[in-house]
N, C-alpha and C positions, 0 to 999 in steps of 0.2 A: 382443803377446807378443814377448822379446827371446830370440834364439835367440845363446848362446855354442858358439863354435866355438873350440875351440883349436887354435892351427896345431900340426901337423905328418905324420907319412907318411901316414897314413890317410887325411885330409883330401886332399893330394894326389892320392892315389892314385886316391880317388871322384871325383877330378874329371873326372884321364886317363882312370881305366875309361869315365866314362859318353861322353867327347868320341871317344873310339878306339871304344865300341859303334856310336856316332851315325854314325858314317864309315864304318864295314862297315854297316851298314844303308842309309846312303845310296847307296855304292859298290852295293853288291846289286841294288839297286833300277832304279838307272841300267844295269851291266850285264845285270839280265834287260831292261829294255826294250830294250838294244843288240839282243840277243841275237834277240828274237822280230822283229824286224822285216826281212825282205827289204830289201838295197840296189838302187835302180835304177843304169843307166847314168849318167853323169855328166862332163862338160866341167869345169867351175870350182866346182860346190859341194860344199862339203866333207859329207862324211859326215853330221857330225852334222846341218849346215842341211836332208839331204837327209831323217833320219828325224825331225825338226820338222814336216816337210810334212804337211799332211792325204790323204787317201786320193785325196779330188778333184784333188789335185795329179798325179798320174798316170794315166797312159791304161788301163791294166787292172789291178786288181788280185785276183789269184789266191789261194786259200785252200785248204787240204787239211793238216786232221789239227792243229791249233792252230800249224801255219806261214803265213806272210803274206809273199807276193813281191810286192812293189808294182814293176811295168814303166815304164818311161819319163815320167819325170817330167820335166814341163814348163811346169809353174806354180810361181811362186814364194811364200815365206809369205802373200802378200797377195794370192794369188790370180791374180795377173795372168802372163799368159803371158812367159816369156821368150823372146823371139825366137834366142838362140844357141844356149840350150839346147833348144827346140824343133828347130833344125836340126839338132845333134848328136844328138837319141835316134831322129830319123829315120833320118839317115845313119847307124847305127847298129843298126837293128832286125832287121836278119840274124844279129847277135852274141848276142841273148838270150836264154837260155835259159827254156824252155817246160814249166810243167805240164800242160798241158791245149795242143797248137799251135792251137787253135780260135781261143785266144785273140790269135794273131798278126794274124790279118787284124784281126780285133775293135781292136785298137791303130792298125795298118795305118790304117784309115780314118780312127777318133779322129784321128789326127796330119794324115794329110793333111786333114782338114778346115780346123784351124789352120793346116796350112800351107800351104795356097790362098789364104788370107787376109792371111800375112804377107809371102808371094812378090808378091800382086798390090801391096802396098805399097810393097814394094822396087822394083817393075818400073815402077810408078808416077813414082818419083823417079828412077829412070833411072843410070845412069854419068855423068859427068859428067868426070873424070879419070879416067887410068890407077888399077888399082887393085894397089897395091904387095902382092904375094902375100908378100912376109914379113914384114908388117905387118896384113893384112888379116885384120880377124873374117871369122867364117862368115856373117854377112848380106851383108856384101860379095863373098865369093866365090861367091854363088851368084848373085848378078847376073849375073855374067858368061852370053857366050851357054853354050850345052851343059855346065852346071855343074849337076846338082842336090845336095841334100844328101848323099847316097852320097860323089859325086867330089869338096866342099867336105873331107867329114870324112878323105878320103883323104890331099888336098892339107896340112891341118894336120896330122897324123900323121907325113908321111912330113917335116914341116919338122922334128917334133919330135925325130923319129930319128936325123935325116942332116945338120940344120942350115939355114942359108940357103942359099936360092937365089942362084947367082951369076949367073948370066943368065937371059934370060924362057927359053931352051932347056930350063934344068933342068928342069921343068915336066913334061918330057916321061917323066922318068925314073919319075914316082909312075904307078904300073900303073892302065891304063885310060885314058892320054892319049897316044894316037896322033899321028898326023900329022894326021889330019881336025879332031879338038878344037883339037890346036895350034893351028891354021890358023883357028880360028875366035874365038881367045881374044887371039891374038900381040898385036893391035894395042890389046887394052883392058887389059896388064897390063903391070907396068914392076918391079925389084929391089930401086929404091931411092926 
């Protein structure tokens, strides 16, 4: 069967109506799933990579009333942990907020679990150089002595704020590094 169409507005018209339907319905769609889903904490992934993740990609996820908080995510689409981001939702897990605080230690543990496993890897391979603190990811800066993820995620923050470091002293400025830590850090970190 040959279907005649003669051009003109109508034709148009059906075609924009149905392509400008298709688009709010799409658009819809993608916004309620924006919408239902909890963001966790996050270092480098973007939003959307972070609500692609599966459930299992986070250490607790919490439910009440058809809302969904997924907490600290630290597997990536493929499952595999990321070791930065692993350290940031550590350092990090005092900042969360809680439906249920039960669920904090419940996290608490999950994470340190992995991260006994990725410290002992790092501790493993050791320092070998200075490790240039305005250059350095957070698996490096937790090598260092009396650094854990807490004081790494402090140290990138307070670089983000305030800028580089102009000598290893600045160091001292991001709260929580004394003269003791100083003193235990000075000779394994360098500016440049």
């Amino acid at each position: 069967m040959i279907y005649l169409i003669k051009p003109g507005i109508g034709y148009n018209f059906n075609i924009k109506s149905r392509v400008s339907t298709y688009c709010i319905f799409f658009i819809s769609i993608f916004a309620l799933f924006l919408w239902q889903q909890g963001l966790g904490l996050c270092q480098e992934w973007s939003d959307i990579t972070i609500r692609f993740l599966s459930d299992s990609s986070f250490a607790v996820v919490e439910v009440e009333t058809g809302k969904k908080i997924r907490h600290c995510p630290h597997h990536d689409l493929n499952g595999k942990i990321d070791e930065e981001q692993l350290i940031y939702v550590f350092g990090t897990l005092e900042g969360e907020t809680w439906l249920y605080p039960e669920n904090k230690e419940i996290a608490k543990k999950h994470l340190e679990s992995h991260y006994d496993k990725v410290i002992a890897k790092i501790m493993k391979k050791g320092l070998h150089d200075p490790v240039n603190i305005n250059k350095a990811k957070l698996t490096e800066i937790v090598a260092l002595p009396q650094i854990g993820p807490v004081m790494a995620v402090k140290i990138i923050k307070y670089k983000e704020t305030y800028g580089l470091f102009e000598k290893i002293e600045d160091i001292r400025k991001v709260q929580g590094i004394g003269q003791g830590k100083f003193n235990a850090i000075k000779h394994y970190i360098s500016v440049n």
